[in-house]
C-alpha positions as CSV (number, residue, x, y, z in Angstrom):
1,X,-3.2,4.7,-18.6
2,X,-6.3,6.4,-18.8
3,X,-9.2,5.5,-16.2
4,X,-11.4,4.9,-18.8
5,X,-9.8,2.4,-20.0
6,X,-9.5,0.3,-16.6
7,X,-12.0,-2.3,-17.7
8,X,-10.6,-3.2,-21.0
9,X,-9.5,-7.0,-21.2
10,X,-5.9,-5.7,-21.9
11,X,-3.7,-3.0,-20.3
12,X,-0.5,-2.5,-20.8
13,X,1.3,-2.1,-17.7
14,X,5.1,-0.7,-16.9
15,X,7.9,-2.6,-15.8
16,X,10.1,-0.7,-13.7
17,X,12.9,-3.0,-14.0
18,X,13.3,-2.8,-18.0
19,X,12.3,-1.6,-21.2
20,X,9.7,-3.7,-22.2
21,X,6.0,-3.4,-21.6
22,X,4.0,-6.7,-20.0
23,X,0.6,-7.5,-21.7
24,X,-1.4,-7.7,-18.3
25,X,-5.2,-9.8,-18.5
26,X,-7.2,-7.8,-15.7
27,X,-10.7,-9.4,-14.9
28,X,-13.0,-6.7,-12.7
29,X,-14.2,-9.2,-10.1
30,X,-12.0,-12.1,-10.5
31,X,-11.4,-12.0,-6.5
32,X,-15.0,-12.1,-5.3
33,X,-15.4,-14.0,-2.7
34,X,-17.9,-16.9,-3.0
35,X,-18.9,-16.8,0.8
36,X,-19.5,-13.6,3.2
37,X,-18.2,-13.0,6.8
38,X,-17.7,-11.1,8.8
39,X,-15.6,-8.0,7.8
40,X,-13.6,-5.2,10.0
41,X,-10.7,-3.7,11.1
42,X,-8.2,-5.8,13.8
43,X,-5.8,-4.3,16.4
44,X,-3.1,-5.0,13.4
45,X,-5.1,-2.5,11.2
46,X,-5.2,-5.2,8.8
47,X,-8.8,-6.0,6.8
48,X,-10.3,-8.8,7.7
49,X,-12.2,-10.8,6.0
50,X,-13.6,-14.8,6.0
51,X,-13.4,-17.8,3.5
52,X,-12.4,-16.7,-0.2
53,X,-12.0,-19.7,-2.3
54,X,-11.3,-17.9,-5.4
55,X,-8.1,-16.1,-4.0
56,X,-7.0,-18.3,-1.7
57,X,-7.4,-21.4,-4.5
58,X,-4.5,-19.0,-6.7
59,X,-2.6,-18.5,-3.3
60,X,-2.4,-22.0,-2.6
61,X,-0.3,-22.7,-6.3
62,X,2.9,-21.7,-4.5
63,X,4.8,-18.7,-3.0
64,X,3.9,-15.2,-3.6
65,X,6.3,-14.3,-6.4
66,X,4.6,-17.9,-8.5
67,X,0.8,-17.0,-8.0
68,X,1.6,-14.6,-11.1
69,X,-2.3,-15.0,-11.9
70,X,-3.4,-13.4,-9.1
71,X,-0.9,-10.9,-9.2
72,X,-1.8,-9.5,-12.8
73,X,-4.8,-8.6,-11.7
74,X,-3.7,-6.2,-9.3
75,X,-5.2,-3.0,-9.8
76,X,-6.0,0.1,-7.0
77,X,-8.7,2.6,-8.5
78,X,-9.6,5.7,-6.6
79,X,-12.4,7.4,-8.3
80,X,-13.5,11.3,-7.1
81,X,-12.7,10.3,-3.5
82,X,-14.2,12.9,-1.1
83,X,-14.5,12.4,2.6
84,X,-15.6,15.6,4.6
85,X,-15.9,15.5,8.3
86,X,-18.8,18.0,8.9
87,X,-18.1,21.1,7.1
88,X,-14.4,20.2,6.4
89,X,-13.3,18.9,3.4
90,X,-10.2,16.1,4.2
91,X,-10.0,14.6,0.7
92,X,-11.4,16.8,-2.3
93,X,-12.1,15.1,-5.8
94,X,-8.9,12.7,-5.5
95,X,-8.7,10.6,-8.4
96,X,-5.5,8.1,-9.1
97,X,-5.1,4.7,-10.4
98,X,-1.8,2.4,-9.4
99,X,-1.1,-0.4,-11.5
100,X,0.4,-4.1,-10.9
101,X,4.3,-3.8,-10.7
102,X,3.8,-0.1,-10.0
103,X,5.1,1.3,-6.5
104,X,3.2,5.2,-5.6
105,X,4.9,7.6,-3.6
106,X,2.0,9.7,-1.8
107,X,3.1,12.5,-0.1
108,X,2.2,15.9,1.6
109,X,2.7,18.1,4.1
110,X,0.7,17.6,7.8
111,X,-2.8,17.6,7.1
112,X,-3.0,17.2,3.7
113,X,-5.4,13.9,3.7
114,X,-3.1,10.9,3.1
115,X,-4.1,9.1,5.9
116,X,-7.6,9.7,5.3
117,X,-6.9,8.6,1.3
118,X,-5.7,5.2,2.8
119,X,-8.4,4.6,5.4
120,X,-10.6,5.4,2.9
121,X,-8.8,3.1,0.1
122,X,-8.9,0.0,2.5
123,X,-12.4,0.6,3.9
124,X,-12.0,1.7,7.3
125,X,-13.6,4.9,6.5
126,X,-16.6,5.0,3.9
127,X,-15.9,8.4,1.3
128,X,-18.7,10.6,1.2
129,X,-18.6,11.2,-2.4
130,X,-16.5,8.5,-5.0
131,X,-15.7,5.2,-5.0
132,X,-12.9,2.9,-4.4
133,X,-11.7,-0.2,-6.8
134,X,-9.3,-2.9,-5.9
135,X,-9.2,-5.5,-8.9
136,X,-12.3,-4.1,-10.1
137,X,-14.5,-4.6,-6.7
138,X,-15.8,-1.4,-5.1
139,X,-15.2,-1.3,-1.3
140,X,-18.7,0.1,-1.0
141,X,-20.9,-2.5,-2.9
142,X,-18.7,-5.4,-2.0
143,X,-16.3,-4.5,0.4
144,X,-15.2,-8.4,1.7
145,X,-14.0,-9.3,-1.4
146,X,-12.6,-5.9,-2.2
147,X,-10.7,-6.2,1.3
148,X,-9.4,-9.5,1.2
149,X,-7.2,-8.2,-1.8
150,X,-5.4,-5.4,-0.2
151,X,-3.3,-5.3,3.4
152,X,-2.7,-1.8,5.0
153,X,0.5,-1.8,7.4
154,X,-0.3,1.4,9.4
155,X,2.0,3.8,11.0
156,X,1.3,3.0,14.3
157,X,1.2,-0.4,15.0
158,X,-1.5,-1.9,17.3
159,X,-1.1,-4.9,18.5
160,X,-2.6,-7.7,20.8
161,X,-0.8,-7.6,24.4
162,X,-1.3,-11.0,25.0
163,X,-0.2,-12.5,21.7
164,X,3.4,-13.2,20.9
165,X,5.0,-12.5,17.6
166,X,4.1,-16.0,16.4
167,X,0.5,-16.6,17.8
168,X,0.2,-12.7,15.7
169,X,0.7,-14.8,12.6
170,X,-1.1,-18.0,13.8
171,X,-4.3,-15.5,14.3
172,X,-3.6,-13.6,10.9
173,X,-3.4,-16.9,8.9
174,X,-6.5,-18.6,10.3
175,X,-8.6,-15.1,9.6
176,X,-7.6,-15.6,5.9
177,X,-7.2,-19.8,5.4
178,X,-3.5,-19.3,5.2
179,X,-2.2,-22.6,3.9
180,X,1.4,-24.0,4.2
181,X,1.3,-21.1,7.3
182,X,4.6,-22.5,8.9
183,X,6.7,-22.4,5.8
184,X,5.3,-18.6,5.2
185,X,5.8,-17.7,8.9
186,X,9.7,-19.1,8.9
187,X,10.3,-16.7,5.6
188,X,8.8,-14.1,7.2
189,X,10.2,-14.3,9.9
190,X,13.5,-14.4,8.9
191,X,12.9,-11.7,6.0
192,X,12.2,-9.3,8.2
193,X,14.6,-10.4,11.2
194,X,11.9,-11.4,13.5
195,X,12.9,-15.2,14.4
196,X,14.7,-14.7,18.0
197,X,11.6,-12.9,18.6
198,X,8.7,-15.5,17.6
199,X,8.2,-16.0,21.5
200,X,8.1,-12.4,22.6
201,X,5.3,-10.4,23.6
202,X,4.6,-6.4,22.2
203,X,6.1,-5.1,25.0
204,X,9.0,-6.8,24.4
205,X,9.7,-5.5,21.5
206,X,11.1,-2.2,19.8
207,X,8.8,0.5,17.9
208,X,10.8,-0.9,15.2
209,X,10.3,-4.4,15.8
210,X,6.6,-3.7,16.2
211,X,6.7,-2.1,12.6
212,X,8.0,-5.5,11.8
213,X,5.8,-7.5,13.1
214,X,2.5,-5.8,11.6
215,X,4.3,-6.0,8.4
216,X,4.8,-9.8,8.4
217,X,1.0,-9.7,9.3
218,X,-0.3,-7.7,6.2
219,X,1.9,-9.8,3.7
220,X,1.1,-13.6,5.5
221,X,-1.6,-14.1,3.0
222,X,0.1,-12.6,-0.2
223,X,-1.9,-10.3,-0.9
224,X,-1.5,-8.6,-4.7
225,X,-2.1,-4.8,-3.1
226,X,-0.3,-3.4,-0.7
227,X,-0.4,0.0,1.4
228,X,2.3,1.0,3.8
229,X,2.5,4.0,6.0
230,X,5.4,5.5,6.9
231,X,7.1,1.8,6.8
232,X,10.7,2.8,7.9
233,X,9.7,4.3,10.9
234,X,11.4,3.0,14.7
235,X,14.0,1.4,11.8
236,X,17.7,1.1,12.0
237,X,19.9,1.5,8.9
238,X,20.3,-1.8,8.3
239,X,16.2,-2.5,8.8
240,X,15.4,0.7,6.2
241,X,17.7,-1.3,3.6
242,X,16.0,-4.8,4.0
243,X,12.2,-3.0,4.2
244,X,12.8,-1.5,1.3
245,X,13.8,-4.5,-0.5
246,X,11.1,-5.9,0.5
247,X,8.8,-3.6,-0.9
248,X,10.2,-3.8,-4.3
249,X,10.3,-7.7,-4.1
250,X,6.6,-7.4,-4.2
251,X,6.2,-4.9,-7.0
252,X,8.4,-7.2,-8.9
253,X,6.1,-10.0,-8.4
254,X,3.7,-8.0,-9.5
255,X,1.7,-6.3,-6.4
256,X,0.2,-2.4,-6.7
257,X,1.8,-1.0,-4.1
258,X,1.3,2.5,-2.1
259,X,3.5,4.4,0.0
260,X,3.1,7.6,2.1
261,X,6.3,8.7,3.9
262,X,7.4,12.3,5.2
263,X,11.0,10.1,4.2
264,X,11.3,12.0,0.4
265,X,14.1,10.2,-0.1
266,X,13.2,6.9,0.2
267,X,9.8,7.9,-1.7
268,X,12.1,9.1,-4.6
269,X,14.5,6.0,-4.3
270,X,11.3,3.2,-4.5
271,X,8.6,5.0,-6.2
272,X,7.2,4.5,-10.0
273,X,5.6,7.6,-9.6
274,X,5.1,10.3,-7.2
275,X,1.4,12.0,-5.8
276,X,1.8,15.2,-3.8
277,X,-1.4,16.5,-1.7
278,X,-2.3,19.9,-0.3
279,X,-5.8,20.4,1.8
280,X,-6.6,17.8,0.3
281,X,-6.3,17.7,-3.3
282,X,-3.9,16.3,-5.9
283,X,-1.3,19.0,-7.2
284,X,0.5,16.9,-9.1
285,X,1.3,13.3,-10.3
286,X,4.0,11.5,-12.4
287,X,7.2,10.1,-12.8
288,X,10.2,12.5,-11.1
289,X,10.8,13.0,-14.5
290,X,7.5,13.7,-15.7
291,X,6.9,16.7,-12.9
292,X,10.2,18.1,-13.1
293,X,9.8,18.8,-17.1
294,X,6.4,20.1,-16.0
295,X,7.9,22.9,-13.8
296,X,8.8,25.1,-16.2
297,X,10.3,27.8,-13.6
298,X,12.6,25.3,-12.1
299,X,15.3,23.5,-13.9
300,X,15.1,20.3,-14.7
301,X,17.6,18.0,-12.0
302,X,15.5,18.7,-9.2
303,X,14.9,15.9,-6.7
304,X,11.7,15.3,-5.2
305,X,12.5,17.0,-1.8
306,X,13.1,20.7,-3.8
307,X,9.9,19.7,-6.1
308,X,7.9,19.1,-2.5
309,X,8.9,22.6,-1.3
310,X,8.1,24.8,-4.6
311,X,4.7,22.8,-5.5
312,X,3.0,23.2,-2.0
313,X,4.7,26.2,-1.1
314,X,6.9,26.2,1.7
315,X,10.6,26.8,2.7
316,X,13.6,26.0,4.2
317,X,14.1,28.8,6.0
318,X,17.6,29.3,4.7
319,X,19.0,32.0,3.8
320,X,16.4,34.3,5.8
321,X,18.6,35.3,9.0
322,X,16.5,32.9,11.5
């Protein structure tokens, strides 16, 4: 879908799970909040933000799979980001667009901007040039409202010493007016295997468990966009399976969701479509299917790992005698 056409009433959106096409009603704005607070970035990394009676009054309908009104709306817009630091250039002229249902794979090798793309995408770093949409809100000119929509789960969780697992949550769901918080927590909880821990402390827990627990935080409120990074890592087998069904259990009810993961595989096993970075610019994005057609010099099997080598230019190393 073209960017111009982001603010028409209706836009047809994908469905990743059939054939069909869902007639999606997107409202620029819907989620403004109808009272400011304060606004800023917790040890959890997630956005937070005060009262919204608009957001929370569709949360409130039921679970996070029924509040299918607030879920159509879901829309990330990223329009010629740039952020330089000084006289470098992290993120040049990045435009992208992901849409409700719609999972992104963004990938790229060290130092190619991503985490600057999502800090920037969430508000915890202003562009220098560009703007950023969620539902329609800029993060610049009204950056509660446009906060309260989204929940970035960084890579490196940071979390309150002092706080067990549960008083995490407790915290999380009075910041946002999380109602029917107990029945969210227990899902949670047991969703992502955290219930013998609801007592524990950080240091008590594994990196992965850590990973688990910031996770449980970003999706408390529902939230109809979602950005993870590097999700799966401190994981065991059994944990990478579950997080990833996760992940698409919120696409399916209808979240725009973002990934960045050095994991190709997982990226190529989740993701809609695929957006691969180099010094800071977008060299290509599309479906797997769409960017393998579109290499011309490659045939046409290839799987996103071999497509990640060619288009930014590196190598294995095999074959050379090393």
């Amino acid at each position: 879908m073209p960017a111009k056409t982001h603010a028409a009433l209706g836009v047809s959106a994908g469905n990743r799970f059939g054939k069909t096409k869902a007639k999606v009603v997107y409202r620029p704005g819907v989620a403004r909040c109808a009272t400011s607070a304060i606004c800023g970035a917790t040890p959890l990394g997630l956005q937070v933000a005060g009262h919204c009676e608009s957001s929370q009054a569709l949360r409130s309908q039921g679970s996070f799979a029924s509040t299918l009104a607030y879920n159509l709306i879901a829309m990330i817009e990223v329009d010629r980001l740039t952020r330089n630091y000084n006289t470098f250039t992290a993120v040049n002229d990045l435009s992208f667009h992901v849409e409700p249902g719609e999972v992104l794979g963004l990938v790229g090798p060290n130092g190619a901007g991503k985490t600057t793309t999502l800090r920037c995408i969430v508000g915890i770093i202003p562009p220098t040039l560009g703007d950023v949409r969620i539902d329609g809100v800029s993060i610049l000119m009204n950056p509660i409202p446009a906060k309260r929509a989204v929940a970035f789960m960084p890579d490196e969780p940071r979390l309150f010493e002092r706080l067990t697992v549960r008083e995490h949550l407790q915290f999380t769901a009075r910041v946002y007016g999380v109602r029917d918080f107990e029945e969210k927590m227990q899902a949670l909880l047991e969703e992502l295997e955290l219930g013998d821990q609801r007592d524990s402390l950080p240091n008590e827990l594994s990196r992965g468990m850590k990973q688990k627990l910031v996770i449980a935080c970003g999706l408390l409120h529902s939230p109809a966009n979602l950005i993870f990074d590097e999700p799966l890592t401190g994981l065991d087998p059994l944990g990478i399976r579950r997080m990833k069904t996760t992940i698409l259990n919120r696409a399916r009810a209808g979240a725009s969701v973002i990934v960045s993961s050095h994991l190709l595989h997982m990226v190529e096993e989740i993701c809609d479509r695929i957006l691969i970075l180099k010094e800071g610019r977008k060299i290509i994005h599309g479906t797997l299917q769409e960017i393998s057609g579109s290499l011309s010099d490659l045939r046409g099997d290839l799987n996103l790992e071999e497509i990640f080598l060619h288009v930014t230019g590196q190598t294995t190393g095999e074959g050379s005698g090393q």
